[in-house]
Each structure stands twice: as C-alpha cells, then as structure tokens.
C-alpha atoms as one frame of an Amber mdcrd trajectory, in Angstrom:
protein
 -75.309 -57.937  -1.494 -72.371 -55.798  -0.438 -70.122 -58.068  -2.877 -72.693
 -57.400  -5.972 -72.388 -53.461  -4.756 -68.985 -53.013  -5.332 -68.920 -55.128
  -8.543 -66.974 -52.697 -10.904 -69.671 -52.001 -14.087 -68.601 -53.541 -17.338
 -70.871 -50.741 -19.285 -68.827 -49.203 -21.540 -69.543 -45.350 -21.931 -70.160
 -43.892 -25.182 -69.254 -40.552 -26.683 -71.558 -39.972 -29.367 -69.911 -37.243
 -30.387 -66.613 -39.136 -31.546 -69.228 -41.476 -33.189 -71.687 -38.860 -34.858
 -70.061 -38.379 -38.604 -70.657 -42.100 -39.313 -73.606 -42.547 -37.254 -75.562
 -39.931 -39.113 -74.470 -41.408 -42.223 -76.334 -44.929 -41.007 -79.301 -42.774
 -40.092 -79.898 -40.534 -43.314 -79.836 -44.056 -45.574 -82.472 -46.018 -43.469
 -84.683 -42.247 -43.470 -84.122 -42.744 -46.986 -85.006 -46.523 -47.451 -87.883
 -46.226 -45.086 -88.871 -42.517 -46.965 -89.012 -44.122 -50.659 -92.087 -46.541
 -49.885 -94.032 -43.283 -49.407 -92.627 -41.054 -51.533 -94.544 -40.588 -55.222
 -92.462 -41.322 -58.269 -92.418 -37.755 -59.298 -91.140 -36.653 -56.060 -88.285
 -39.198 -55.676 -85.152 -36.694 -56.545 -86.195 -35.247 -53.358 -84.330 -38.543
 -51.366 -81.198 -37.313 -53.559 -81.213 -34.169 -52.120 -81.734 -35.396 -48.517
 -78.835 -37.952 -49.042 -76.495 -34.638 -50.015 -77.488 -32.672 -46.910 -77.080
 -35.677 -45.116 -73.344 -36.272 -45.936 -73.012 -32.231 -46.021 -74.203 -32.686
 -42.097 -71.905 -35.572 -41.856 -68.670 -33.883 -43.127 -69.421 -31.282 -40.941
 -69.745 -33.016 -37.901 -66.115 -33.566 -38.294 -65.463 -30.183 -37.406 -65.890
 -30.420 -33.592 -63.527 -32.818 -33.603 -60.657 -31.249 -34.179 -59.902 -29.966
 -30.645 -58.082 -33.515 -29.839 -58.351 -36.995 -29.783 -61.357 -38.583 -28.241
 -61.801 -42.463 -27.883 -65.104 -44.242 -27.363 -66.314 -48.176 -26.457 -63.184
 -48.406 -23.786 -62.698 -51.275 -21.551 -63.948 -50.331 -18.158 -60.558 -51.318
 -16.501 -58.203 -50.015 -18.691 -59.524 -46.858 -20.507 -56.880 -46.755 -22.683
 -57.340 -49.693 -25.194 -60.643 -48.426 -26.887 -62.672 -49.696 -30.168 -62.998
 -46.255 -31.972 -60.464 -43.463 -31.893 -61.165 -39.945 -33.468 -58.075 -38.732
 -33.744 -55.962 -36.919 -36.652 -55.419 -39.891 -39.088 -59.509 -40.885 -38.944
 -60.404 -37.457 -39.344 -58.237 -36.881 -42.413 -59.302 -40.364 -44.165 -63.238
 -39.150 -42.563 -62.792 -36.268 -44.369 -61.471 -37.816 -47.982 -64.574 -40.706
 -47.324 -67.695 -38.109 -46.840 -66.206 -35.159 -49.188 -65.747 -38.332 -52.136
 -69.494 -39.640 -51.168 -71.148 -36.297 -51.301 -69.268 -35.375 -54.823 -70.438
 -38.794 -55.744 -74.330 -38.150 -54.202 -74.314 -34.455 -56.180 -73.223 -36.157
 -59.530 -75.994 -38.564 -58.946 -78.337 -36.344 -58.818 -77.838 -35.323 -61.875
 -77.125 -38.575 -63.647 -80.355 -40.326 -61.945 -82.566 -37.882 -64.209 -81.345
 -39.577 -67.229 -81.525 -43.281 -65.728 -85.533 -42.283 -64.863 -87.436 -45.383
 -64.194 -84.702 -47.600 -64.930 -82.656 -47.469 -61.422 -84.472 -47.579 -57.893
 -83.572 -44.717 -56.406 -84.462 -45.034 -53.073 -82.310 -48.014 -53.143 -79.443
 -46.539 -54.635 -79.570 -43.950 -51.940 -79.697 -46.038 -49.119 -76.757 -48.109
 -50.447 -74.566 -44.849 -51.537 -75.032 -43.986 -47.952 -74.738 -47.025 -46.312
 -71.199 -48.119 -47.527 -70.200 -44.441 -47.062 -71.307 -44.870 -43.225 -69.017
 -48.064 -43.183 -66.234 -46.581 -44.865 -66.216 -43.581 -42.126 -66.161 -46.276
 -39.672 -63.495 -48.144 -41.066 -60.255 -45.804 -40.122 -61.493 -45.233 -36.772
 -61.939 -48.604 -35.660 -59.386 -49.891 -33.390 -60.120 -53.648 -32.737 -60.039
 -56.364 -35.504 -63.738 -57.409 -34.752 -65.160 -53.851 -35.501 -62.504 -53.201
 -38.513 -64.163 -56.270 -40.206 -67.598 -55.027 -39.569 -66.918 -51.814 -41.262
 -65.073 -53.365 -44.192 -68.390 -55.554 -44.478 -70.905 -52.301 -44.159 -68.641
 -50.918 -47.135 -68.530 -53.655 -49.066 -71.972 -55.409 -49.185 -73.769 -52.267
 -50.709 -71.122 -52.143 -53.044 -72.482 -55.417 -54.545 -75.905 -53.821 -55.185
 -74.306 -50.889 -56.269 -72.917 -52.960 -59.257 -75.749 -55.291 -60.042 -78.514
 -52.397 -59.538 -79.820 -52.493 -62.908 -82.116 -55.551 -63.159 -81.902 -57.059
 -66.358 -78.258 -56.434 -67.753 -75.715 -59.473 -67.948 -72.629 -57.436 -67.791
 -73.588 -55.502 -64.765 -75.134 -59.081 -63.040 -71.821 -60.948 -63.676 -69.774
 -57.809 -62.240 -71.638 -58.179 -59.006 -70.906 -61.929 -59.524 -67.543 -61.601
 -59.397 -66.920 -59.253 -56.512 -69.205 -60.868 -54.088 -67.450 -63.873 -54.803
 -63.847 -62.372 -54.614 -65.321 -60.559 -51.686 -66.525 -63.466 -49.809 -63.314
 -65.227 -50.276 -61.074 -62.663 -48.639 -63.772 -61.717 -46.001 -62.737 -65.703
 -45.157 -59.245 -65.653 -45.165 -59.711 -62.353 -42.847 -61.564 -64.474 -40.399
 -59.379 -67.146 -40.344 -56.497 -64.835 -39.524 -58.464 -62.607 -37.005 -59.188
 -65.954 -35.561 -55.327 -67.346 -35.356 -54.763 -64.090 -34.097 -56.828 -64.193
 -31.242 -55.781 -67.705 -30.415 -52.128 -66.468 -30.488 -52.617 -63.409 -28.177
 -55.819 -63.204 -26.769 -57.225 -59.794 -27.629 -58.499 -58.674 -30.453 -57.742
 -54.718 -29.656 -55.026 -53.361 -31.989 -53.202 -51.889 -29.871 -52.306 -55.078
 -27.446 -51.896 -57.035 -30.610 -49.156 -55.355 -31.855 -47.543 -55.316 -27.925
 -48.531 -59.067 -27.511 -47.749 -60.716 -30.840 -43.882 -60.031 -29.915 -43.792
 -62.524 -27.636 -45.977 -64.960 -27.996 -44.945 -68.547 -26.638 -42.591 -70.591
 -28.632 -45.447 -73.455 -29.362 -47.653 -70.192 -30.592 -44.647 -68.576 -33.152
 -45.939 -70.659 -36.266 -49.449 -69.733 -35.113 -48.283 -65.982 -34.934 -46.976
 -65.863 -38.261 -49.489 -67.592 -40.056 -52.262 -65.173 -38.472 -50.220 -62.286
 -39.608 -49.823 -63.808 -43.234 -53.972 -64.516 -43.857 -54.743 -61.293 -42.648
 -53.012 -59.285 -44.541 -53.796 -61.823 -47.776 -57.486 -60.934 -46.875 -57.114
 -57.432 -46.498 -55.208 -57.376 -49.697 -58.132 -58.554 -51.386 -60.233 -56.239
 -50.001 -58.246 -53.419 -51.165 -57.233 -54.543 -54.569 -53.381 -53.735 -53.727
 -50.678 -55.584 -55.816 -50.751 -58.514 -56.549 -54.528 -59.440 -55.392 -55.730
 -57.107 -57.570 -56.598 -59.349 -60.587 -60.487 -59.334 -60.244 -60.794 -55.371
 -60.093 -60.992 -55.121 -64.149 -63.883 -57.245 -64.764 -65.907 -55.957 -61.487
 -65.396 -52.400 -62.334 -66.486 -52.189 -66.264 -69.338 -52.793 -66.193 -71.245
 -51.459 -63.376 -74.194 -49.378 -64.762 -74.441 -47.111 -62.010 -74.119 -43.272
 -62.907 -71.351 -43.226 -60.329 -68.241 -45.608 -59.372 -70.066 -47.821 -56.790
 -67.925 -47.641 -54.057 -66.466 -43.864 -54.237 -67.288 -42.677 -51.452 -64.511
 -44.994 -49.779 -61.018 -44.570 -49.787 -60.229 -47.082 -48.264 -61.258 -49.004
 -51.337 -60.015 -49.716 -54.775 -62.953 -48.113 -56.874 -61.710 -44.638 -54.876
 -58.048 -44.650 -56.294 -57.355 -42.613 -59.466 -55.980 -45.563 -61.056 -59.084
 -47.762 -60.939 -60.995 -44.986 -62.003 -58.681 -44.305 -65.221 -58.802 -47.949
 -65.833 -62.708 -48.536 -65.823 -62.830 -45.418 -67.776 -60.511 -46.579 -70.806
 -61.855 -50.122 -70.342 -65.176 -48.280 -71.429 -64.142 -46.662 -73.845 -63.050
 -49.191 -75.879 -66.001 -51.633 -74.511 -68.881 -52.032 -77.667 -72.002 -51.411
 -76.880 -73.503 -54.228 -77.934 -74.127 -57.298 -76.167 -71.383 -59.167 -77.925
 -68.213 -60.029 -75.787 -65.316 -57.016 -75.799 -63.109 -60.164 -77.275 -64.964
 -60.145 -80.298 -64.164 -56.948 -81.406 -60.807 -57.206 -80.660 -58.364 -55.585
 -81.402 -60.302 -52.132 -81.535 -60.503 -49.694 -84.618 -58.227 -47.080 -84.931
C-alpha cells in the first residue's frame, strides 16, 4: 500500500486558460449544430450571428495571454516537454486564424441571404467553426500526434465546405479531389510520424529535434526517410511548391459564399495567391455546365 502511495501521478494538469481560444471555438460550432434542429427556418441567420460573437469571444480570449508563455498537457516528470504552448508565435498565427474566420463568418452572413434555402446553414456554421477551432490548435501544438489531429479538424470540414451544395457536379468533384489529395498526404504524414517515432522514441517536438541528431547508425536511413515523408505530407497539406498541383481544380469551384478554409492560415485557401487564383479562374469560368476547355481560349 505504501508503494501504491508514493506512486508519482501520471495526470497531466490542464490550464484551460492556454487552451480557451480554440476550445470555445469547438464549443460555439456543436451549440450551433445541436441549435439548428430547433431553430425555425426564418430564424436561422440568428446561428450566423452566434458563430460571429463566438469567434469575437474567441479572438478575445487571446488577450489574457499575452502576459507570457504558458504550456499545458506536460509530462508529469519533466514539465518542460509539453503538447500545447501559448506563447508569442501561436498567439500571432491565433490571432491571423480567428480575425480571418470571423471576417469570413461576417461576409457570410451576408452572402447566406442570397444562397436562402439552397445551403444548410446550420451546417455551414458548424463546419466554418469547426476547422477554425482546428486551425487555432494547429500552431500551438507541440507533439506530432496532436499537430496531425489539428491538421485533420481543419481539414475534414473543409471537404464539406466545398461539396456543400447538394446537387452541383463542379462543386462535388472539387470535394472529390481534395479529400482524395488530402487523404493521400494525411498517409504519407503517418508513415513519417511513424518512422519517426521508431527512430527516436518520442513524438514531442522538442526531443525530436534533440534526439534525431544522433540516432544509432542502423537507425540513420530510418532518420532520414522519416524526415523526407513528413515533410512530403505536410507539403501537401499546405499546397507549398511543388505539391501544389491539385489546389486549382479544388478551389474553383467551391460554391460556398466564402473560401472554405479561410479562416486558416496555416492553409493554402488563406494565402493571397490562392485567393487571386480562384478568383481569375472564375472569372473566366462559363457559367454553364459545359467544361471551361470548351470555351477555350476566352473572348476578348
């Protein structure tokens, strides 16, 4: 009995402060999703407006957390190698990820009035939100396991997002292609995360990057291969250069009144140049349901 006493506890203490910006985020969509089976049609702009003061509550939850650093989810024995850090850098990119969702939640206000009856909103709400709430987690997660969770909670919406409207091909074939493009680097992640774990043991960043440096000589090939498919998946995830091929054809022709994935910025859709290019790809995209080949090249 005296040996189970003086077991040291492997509860890890939680600040919910450090944790609050994306964690009301979470909350707000599910009161939201839960809120539109009750809701009456003619009342359903009110779930806009709570989404907005939501992310307004959100942002400024970010505020008490500029006094200093504050780390959450530690390991009990060494209280320095933590899962989520508030600090500087993941209040900045905090900041960029709920100011871009609630511009993007007060445009769609407006824009939802014209799409009446022909978007969910209560849906579109709860998915705004949701991949907002992942993409605030996303720069303050400091192990590999909980960075890929967050990637996932900002991505996954983003698939309804694109293929919200029930009925149109180009908008179904959009969400096609970047679930599939999606799913593919999500496994190429894995399988990295996984050779990295194998190679060092730990998936915390911060003994990774002391660890990796001297791995054993069998491990070296392991090590760099880990390193390679990682970053590969990540690449994908991001759209950079050159595994940016399949951002074109995803973004065109989502119908929703705002880029699905804006409120991210850790994410292609949230970069001026994807927005530029989506927006001159529209422009000279016809209307009607023929292909954009067959009315190439465009009129002057």
């Amino acid at each position: 009995m005296s040996r189970l006493a003086a077991a040291p506890s492997v509860v890890q203490s939680v600040d919910w402060l450090a944790i609050a910006p994306p964690t009301l985020t979470a909350v707000v969509g599910l009161v939201v999703l839960v809120a539109d089976l009750f809701v009456p049609e003619n009342r359903k702009p009110l779930l806009g407006w709570l989404s907005v003061a939501g992310l307004a509550a959100a942002t400024a939850l970010l505020l008490p957390l500029l006094d200093g650093d504050r780390s959450t989810f530690c390991l009990t024995g060494d209280p320095g190698v933590c899962s989520y850090t508030a600090d500087t850098f993941t209040l900045v990119i905090q900041f960029l990820v709920l100011g871009g969702a609630l511009l993007a939640a007060l445009l769609s206000v407006t824009a939802l009035k014209d799409e009446r009856g022909r978007l969910p909103e209560g849906e579109f709400w709860f998915l705004l939100l949701s991949s907002a709430a992942g993409a605030a987690l996303l720069p303050a997660s400091r192990d590999l396991a909980t960075l890929v969770v967050a990637l996932e909670v900002a991505s996954l919406p983003a698939f309804a997002l694109v293929g919200i409207r029930h009925g149109d091909r180009r908008s179904s074939e959009a969400a096609l292609k970047f679930f599939l493009s999606s799913v593919t680097a999500t496994a190429v992640s894995l399988l990295g995360i996984s050779f990295v774990y194998a190679a060092t043991g730990t998936l915390y960043l911060t003994q990774v990057a002391d660890r990796i440096q001297d791995v054993d000589g069998q491990l070296h090939t392991l090590a760099q291969t880990c390193v390679v498919l990682t970053l590969i998946g990540f690449a994908f995830k991001t759209a950079a250069v050159p595994f940016h091929f399949w951002v074109p054809d995803t973004y065109v022709a989502p119908p929703s009144p705002s880029p699905p994935t804006c409120p991210s910025s850790a994410r292609p859709s949230a970069s001026p140049a994807s927005s530029s290019s989506r927006s001159s790809r529209s422009r000279r995209t016809p209307t009607s349901g023929a292909p954009p080949w067959r009315h190439w090249p465009p009129s002057p």
